[in-house]
C-alpha positions in Angstrom: -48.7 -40.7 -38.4 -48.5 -38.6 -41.5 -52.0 -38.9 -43.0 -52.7 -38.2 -38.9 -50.9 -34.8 -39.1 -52.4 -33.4 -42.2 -55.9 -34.4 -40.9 -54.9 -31.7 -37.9 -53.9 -29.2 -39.7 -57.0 -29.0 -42.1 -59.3 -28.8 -38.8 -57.0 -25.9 -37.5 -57.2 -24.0 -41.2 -61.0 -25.0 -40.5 -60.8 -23.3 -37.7 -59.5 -19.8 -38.9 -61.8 -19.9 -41.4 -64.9 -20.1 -39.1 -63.7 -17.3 -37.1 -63.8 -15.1 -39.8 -66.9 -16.1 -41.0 -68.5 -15.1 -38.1 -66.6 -12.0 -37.3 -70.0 -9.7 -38.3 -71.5 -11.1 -35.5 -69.5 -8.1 -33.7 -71.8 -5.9 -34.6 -74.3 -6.9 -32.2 -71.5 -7.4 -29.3 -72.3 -4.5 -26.2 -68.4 -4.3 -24.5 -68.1 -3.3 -21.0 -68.4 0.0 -20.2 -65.7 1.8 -17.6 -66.7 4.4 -14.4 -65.3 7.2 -12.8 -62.4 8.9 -12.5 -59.9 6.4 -14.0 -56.6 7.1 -12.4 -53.6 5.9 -13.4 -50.0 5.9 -13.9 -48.8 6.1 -17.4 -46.5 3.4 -18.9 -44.1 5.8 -20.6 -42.4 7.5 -16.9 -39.3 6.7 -16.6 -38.0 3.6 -14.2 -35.3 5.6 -12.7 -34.1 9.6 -11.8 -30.9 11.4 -11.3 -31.2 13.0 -7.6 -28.0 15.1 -6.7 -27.4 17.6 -3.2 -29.1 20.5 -5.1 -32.2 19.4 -5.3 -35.2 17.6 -2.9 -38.0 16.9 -4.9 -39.4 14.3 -7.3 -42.5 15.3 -9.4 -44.1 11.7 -10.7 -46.8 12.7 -13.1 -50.5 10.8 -12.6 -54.0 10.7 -15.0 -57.1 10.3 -14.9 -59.5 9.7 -17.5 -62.9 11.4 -16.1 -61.7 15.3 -15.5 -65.0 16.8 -14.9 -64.4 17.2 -11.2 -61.8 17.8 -8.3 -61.2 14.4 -6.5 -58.6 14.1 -4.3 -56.8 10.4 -4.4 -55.6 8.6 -1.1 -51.8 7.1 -2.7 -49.7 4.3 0.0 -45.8 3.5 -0.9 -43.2 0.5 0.2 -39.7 2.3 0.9 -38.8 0.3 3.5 -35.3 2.6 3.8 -36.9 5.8 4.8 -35.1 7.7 2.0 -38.6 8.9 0.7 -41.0 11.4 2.0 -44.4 10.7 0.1 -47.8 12.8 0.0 -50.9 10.2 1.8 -53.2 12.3 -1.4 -52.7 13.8 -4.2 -55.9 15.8 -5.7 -56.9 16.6 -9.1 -58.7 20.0 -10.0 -61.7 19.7 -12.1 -60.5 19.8 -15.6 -57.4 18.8 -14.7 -56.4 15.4 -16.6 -52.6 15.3 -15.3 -51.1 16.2 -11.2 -48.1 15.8 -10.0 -47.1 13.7 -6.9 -44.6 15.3 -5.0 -42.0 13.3 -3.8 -39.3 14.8 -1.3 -35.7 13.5 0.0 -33.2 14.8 2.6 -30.4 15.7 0.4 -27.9 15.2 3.4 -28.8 11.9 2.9 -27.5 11.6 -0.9 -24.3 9.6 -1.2 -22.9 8.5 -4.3 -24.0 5.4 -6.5 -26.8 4.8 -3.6 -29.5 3.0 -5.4 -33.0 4.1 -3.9 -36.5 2.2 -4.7 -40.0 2.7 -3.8 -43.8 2.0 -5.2 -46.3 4.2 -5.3 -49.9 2.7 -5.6 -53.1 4.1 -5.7 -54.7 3.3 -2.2 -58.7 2.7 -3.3 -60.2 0.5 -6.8 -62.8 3.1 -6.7 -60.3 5.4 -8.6 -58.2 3.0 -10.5 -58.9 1.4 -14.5 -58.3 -2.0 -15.6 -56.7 -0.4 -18.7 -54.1 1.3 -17.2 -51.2 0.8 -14.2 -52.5 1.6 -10.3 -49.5 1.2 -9.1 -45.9 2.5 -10.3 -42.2 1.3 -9.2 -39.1 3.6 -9.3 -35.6 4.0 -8.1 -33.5 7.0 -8.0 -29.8 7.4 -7.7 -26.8 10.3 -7.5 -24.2 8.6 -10.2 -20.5 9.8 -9.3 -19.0 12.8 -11.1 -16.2 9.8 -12.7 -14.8 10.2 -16.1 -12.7 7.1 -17.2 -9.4 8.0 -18.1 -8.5 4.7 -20.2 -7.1 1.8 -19.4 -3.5 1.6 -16.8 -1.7 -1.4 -15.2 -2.2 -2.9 -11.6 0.6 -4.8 -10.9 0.9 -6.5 -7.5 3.8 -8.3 -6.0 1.9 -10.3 -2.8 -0.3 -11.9 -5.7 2.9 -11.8 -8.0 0.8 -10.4 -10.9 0.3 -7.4 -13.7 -2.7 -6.5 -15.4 -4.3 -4.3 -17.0 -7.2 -2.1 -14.7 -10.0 1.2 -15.8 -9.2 3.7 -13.8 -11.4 6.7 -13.3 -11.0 10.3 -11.7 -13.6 12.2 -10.7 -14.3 15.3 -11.7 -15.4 17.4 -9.0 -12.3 15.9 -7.0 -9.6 15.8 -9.4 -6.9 13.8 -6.5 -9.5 11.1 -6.3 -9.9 7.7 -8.3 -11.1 5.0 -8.7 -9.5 1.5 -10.4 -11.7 -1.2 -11.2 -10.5 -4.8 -12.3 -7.1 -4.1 -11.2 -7.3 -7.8 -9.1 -9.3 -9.7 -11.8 -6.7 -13.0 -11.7 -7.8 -13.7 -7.8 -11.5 -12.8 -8.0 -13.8 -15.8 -6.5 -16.8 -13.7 -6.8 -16.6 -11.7 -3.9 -14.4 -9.0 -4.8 -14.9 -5.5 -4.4 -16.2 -3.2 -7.3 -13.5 -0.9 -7.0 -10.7 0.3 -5.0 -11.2 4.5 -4.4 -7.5 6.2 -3.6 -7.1 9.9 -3.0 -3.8 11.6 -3.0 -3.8 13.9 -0.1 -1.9 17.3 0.4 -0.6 19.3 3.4 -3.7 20.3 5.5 -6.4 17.9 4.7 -7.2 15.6 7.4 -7.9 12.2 7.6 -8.1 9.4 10.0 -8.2 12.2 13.1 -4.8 13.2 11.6 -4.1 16.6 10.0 -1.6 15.6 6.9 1.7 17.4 7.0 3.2 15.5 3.7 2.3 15.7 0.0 1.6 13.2 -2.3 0.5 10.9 0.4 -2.2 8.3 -0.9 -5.1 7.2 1.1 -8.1 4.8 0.9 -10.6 4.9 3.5 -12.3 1.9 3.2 -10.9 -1.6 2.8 -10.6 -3.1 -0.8 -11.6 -6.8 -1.0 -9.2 -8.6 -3.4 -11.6 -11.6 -4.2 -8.7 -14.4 -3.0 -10.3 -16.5 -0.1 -7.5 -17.7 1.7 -9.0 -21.9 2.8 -6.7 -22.2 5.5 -7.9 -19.1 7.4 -11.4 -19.8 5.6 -11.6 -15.7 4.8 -11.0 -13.2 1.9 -7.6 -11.2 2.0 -8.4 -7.4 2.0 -6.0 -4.5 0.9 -6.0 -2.3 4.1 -4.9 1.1 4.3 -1.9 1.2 7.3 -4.3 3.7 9.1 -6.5 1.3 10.4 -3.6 -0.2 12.3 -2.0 0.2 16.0 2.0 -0.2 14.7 1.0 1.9 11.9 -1.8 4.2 12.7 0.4 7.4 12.4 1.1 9.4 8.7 4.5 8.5 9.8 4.4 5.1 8.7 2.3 6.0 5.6 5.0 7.0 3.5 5.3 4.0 1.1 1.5 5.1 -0.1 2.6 7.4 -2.4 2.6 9.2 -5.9 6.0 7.9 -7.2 5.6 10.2 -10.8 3.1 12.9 -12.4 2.4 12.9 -15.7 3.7 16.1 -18.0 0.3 18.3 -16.7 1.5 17.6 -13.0 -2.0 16.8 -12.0 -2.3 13.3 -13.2 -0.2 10.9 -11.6 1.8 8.7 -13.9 2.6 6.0 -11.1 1.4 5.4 -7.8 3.0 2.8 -5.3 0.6 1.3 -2.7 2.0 -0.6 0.5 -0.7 -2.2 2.3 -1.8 -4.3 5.1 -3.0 -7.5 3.5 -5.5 -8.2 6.0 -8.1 -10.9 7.3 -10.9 -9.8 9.6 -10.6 -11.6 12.5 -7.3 -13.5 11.8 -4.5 -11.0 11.1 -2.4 -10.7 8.0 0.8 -9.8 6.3 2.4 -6.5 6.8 3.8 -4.7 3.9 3.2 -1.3 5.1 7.2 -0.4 4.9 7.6 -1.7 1.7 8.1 0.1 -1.7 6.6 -1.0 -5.0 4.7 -3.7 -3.2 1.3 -2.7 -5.2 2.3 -0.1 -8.2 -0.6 1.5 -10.5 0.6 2.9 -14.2 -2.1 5.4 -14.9 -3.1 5.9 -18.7 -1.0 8.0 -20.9 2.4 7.3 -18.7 5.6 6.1 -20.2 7.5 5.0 -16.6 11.3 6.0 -17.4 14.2 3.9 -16.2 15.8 6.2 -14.1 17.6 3.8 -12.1 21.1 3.5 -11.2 23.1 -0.1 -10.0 26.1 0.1 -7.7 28.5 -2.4 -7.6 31.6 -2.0 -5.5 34.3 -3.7 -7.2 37.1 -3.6 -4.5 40.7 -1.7 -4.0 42.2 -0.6 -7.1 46.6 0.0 -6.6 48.0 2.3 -9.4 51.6 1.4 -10.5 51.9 4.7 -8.5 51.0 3.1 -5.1 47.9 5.4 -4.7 44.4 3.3 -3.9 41.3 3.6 -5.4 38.0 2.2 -4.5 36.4 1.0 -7.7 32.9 0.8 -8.2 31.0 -0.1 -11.0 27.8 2.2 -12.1 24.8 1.1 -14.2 22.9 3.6 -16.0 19.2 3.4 -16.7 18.0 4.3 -20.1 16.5 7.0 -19.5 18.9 8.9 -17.0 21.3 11.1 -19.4 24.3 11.4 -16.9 25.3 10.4 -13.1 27.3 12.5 -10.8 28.8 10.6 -7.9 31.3 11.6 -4.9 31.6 10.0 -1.8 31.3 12.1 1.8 29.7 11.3 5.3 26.4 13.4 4.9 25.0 12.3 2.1 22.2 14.5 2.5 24.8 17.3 1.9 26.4 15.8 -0.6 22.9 15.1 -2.7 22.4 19.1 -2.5 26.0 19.7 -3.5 25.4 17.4 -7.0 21.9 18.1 -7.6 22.7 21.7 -7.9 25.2 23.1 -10.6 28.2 22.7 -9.1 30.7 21.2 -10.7 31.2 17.7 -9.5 34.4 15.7 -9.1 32.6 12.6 -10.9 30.9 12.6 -13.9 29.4 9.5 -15.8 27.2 9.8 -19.1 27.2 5.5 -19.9 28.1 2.6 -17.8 31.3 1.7 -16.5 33.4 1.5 -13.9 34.7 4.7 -12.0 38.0 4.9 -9.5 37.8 7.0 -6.2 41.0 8.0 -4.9 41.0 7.2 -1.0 44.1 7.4 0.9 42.7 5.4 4.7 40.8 2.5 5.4 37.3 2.7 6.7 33.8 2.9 6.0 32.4 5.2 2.9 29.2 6.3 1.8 29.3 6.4 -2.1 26.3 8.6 -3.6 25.3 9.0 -7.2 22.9 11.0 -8.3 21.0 10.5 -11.7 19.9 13.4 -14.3 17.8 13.3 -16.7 16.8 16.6 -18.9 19.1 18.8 -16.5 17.2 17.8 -13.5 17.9 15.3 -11.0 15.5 12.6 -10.7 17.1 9.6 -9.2 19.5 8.8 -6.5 21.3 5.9 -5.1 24.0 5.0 -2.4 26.7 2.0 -1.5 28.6 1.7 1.8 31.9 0.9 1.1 34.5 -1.1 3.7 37.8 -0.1 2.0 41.0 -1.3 3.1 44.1 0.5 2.4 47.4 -1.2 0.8 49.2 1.3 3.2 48.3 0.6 6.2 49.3 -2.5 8.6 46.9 -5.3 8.0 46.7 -7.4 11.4 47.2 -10.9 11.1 44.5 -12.7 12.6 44.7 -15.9 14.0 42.0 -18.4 15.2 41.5 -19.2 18.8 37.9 -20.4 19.2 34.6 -21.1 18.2 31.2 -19.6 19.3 27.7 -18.9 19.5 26.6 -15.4 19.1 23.1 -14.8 20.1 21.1 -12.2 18.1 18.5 -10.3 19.9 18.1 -6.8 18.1 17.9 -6.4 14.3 17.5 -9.9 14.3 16.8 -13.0 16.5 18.1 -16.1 17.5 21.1 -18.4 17.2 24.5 -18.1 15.0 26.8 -20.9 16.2 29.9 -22.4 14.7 31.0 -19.0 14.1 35.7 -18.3 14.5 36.8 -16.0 17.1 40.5 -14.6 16.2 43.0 -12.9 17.5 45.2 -10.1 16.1 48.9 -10.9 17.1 50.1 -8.6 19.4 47.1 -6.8 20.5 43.2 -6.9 21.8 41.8 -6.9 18.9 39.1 -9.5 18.5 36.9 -10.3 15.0 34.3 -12.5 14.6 33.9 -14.1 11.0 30.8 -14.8 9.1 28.5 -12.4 11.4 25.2 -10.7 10.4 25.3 -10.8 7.1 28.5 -12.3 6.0 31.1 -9.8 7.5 33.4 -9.4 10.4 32.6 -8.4 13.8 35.6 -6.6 15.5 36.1 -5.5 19.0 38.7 -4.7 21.6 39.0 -7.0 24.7 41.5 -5.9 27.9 41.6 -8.3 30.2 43.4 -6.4 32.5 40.6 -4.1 32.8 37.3 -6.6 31.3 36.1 -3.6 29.3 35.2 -4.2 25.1 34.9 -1.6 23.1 32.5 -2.2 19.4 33.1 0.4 16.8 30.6 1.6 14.2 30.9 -1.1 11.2 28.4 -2.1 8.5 26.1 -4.9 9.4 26.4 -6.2 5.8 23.0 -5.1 4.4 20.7 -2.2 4.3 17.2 -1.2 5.6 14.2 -0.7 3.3 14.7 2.8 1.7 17.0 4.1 4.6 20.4 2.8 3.6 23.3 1.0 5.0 22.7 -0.3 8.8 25.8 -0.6 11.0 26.4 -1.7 14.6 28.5 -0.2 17.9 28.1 -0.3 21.6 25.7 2.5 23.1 28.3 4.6 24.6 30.5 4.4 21.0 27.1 5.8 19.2 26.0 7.9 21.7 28.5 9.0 24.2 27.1 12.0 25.7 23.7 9.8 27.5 25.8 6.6 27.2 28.7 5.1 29.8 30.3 1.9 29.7 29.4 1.8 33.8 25.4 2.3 32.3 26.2 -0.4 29.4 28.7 -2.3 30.0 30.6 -4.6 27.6 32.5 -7.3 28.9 34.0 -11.1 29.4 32.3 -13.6 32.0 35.2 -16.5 32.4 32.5 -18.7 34.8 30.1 -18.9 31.5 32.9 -18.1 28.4 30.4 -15.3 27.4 31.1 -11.9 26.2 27.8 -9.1 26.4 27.8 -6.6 24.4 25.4 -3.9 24.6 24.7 -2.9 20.6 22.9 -0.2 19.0 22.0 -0.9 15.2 21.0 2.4 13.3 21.2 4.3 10.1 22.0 7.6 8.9 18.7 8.9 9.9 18.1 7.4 13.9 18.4 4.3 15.8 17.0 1.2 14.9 17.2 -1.1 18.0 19.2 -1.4 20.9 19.6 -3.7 24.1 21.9 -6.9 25.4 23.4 -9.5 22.7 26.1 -12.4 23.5 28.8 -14.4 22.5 29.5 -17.2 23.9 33.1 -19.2 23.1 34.6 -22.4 23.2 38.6 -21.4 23.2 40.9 -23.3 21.3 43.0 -25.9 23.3 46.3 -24.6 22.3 45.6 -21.2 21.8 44.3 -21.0 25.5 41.7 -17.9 26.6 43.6 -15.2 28.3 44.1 -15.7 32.2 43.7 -13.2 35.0 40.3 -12.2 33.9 39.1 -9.4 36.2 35.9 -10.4 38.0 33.7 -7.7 38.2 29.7 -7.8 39.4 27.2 -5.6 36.6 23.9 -4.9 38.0 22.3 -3.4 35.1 18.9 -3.5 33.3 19.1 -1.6 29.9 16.0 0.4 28.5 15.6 -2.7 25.4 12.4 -2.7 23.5 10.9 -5.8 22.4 13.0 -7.9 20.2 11.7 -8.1 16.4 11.4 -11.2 14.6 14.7 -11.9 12.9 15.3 -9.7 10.0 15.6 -12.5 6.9 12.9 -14.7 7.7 10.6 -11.2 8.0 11.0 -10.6 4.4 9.3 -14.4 3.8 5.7 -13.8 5.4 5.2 -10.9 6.8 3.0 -12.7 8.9 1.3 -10.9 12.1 -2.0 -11.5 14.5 -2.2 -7.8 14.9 -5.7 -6.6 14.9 -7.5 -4.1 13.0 -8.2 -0.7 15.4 -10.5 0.6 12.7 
């Protein structure tokens, strides 16, 4: 094999050799002349052009060899799209080596990153060279005005992650932006490029809706996250709450929005996204109402802890006999001071410590402050965080104090029961202790809603119950503490106890109540719930019920699903509008 492989290459050198030798044979060789015009395209134009709204045309440059005439050459093109208006000839004046093919557009038709491509060819041989191109392939494109302004965060709590995401602004629209990569850790190769936000203002209008609110943020079109749910067998997409019947309104679009600016108060620093997590044709989860649920850092922001952690602590007694409620207040690090007071409108009372008035509470580091309150009942407790002499944060606690100087009832059990939820929540509660106060009509149910009493008044002399206003035991997204009454308790002026009754049915051991949950700002729900009781043997149910025939049917919306198993899914079949 070896003595075979140097035997080969000494007829290759062979071969080099002979070429050479015979290269003056050339001199003798005619070579084929060329003909006409010679038209052609040359191979330094460039593959691709910037087009933009301000301009029409494209000039493309074609040669020709043989300039001692005018010709005029027949061109064809392949833009299947339309975009391109292109001349059938383009002619050459004698003398003229180089013309320009015009090449028009409808610049209403130019939309950002829009990739356009045609091929221009010259229609006849008779005009074209074997030593240059007859034909000529091009695209053209209007890049977005987007500067990148450095790396932020994406942080998303459906996905449960945080990473890090470019995000651009462009530069004729300032309140528009764009964040690419921000869902990298669920990408199965069909995510979108880029999710586009703008923040709107007062005026603008979107969606058929004129926008009333600022700092509102909006995304037109839907943003796939590249996580393809296999039991639905589709991709989860971030939807905008627009494109929604429940939430079609700018009413329900206020958890889209910028949550901080940065020191130029142009940039945001933060922005808070709640979407619908949606799959076309399926449905999806519903985290329009929720805050924090996506949150975008933007480069260049430092977020500050501005928040502030109540704790109610219970009823303090002084040596004194005066009572305090006690409440324990955590300080972010960033705040520099809390003021704090408690009062029924809060919104009153947040004006009152915002501004410089001197407050009755004053906290500069954590700890635990005392509120002198002389009656039992329910209180609103508001502090109010400050941080370089503005105010900049705000939270609230509902407070069920109980005074050492005042009679405390002594209840006593006399049955079990079933309370049936239908309003803020749904379904069963059984096993639950009906008591007695001694000596009066005072009822409470333990362990209702969320863990707290339920008291009424029951006369069975006259089968009428009364429910006052008492906290639920937890509060609603962003709008505070939730509590419960009957309808004519809460509103008294459109409500009667003949309209809504509540009362005892002795054939089926069932009291009705007719409950209105709300919060500080409206009404929540409304309508028909029951409890239904098994008394205790020795401490018998009251006799000489009065009998008395309701006939009533109750304005009651739909029941929602019940309130804690909401917070686990999400889940709805609800259908995209848009």
């Amino acid at each position: 094999m070896m003595k075979k492989y140097y035997f080969n290459l000494f007829i290759a050198l062979l071969g080099v050799v002979g070429f050479t030798a015979c290269s003056s044979d050339d001199d003798d060789y005619q070579w084929a002349t060329v003909s006409g015009n010679q038209v052609y395209f040359s191979n330094q134009l460039p593959s691709s052009y910037n087009i933009s709204k301000t301009t029409n045309v494209i000039n493309i440059p074609i040669n020709r060899v043989k300039t001692d005439e005018a010709i005029t050459v027949n061109l064809i093109h392949t833009d299947g799209t339309g975009f391109f208006n292109v001349p059938s000839t383009v002619s050459f004046a004698p003398g003229e080596a180089v013309a320009n093919i015009t090449v028009s557009y409808d610049p209403e038709k130019v939309d950002y990153d829009e990739n356009h491509k045609d091929t221009l060819k010259i229609a006849s041989t008779d005009y074209t060279t074997i030593y240059g191109a007859s034909s000529y392939s091009f695209s053209a494109m209007m890049p977005s005005p987007y500067k990148l302004l450095g790396n932020g965060v994406v942080s998303d709590a459906f996905f449960g992650f945080t990473t890090t995401a470019q995000i651009y602004q462009n530069e004729e629209q300032p309140n528009t932006f764009r964040i690419f990569g921000g869902w990298d850790p669920v990408d199965d190769g069909n995510q979108d490029n880029y999710l586009q936000i703008t923040i709107l203002k007062p005026g603008d209008v979107v969606a058929g809706q004129t926008i009333t609110s600022s700092d509102l943020v909006y995304w037109s079109e839907d943003f796939n996250t590249g996580y393809h749910h296999s039991t639905y067998d589709a991709d989860i997409l971030v939807c905008h709450p627009y494109g929604f019947s429940s939430t079609k309104d700018q009413s329900m679009w206020a958890h889209n929005k910028v949550l901080a600016y940065q020191d130029d108060g142009v940039t945001p620093g933060e922005i808070q996204l709640a979407p619908f997590y949606y799959m076309d044709g399926v449905g999806g989860w519903n985290y329009t109402q929720n805050d924090k649920q996506i949150v975008i850092t933007f480069p260049g922001y430092d977020p500050k802890d501005y928040s502030i952690g109540l704790d109610y602590l219970g009823r303090l007694t002084s040596v004194d006999d005066h009572d305090y409620a006690q409440v324990a207040i955590d300080l972010g690090e960033d705040l520099d001071f809390v003021k704090y007071g408690i009062a029924d409108d809060l919104d009153a009372l947040y004006e009152k410590l915002a501004a410089d008035a001197d407050p009755e509470g004053w906290l500069e580091h954590d700890g635990a402050v005392n509120w002198e309150l002389e009656e039992s009942g329910v209180y609103k407790f508001l502090a109010v965080g400050f941080a370089g002499g503005e105010a900049v944060a705000a939270e609230t606690l509902t407070i069920k104090f109980t005074s050492s100087h005042e009679f405390a009832p002594q209840f006593s059990p006399v049955g079990i029961g079933t309370f049936t939820y239908t309003q803020f929540w749904e379904g069963d509660d059984p096993d639950l202790t009906i008591s007695r106060a001694e000596g009066t009509n005072l009822y409470r149910i333990s362990h209702w809603g969320y863990d707290v009493d339920f008291d009424f008044t029951w006369d069975p002399a006259t089968n009428k119950c009364t429910v006052s206003e008492q906290y639920i035991g937890t509060d609603y997204k962003d709008y505070g503490p939730v509590f419960v009454s009957d309808l004519p308790t809460y509103d008294p002026e459109d409500s009667t106890y003949d309209d809504f009754p509540c009362f005892y049915d002795p054939a089926t051991k069932t009291f009705t109540f007719n409950l209105v949950y709300y919060v500080a700002a409206g009404y929540l729900k409304y309508g028909t719930e029951t409890f239904t009781v098994q008394w205790d043997e020795v401490a018998a149910a009251p006799k000489h019920v009065v009998k008395k025939s309701f006939g009533f049917s109750p304005n009651v919306s739909t029941p929602k699903k019940h309130a804690k198993q909401a917070d686990k899914a999400h889940f709805t079949q609800e259908k995209r509008i848009y």
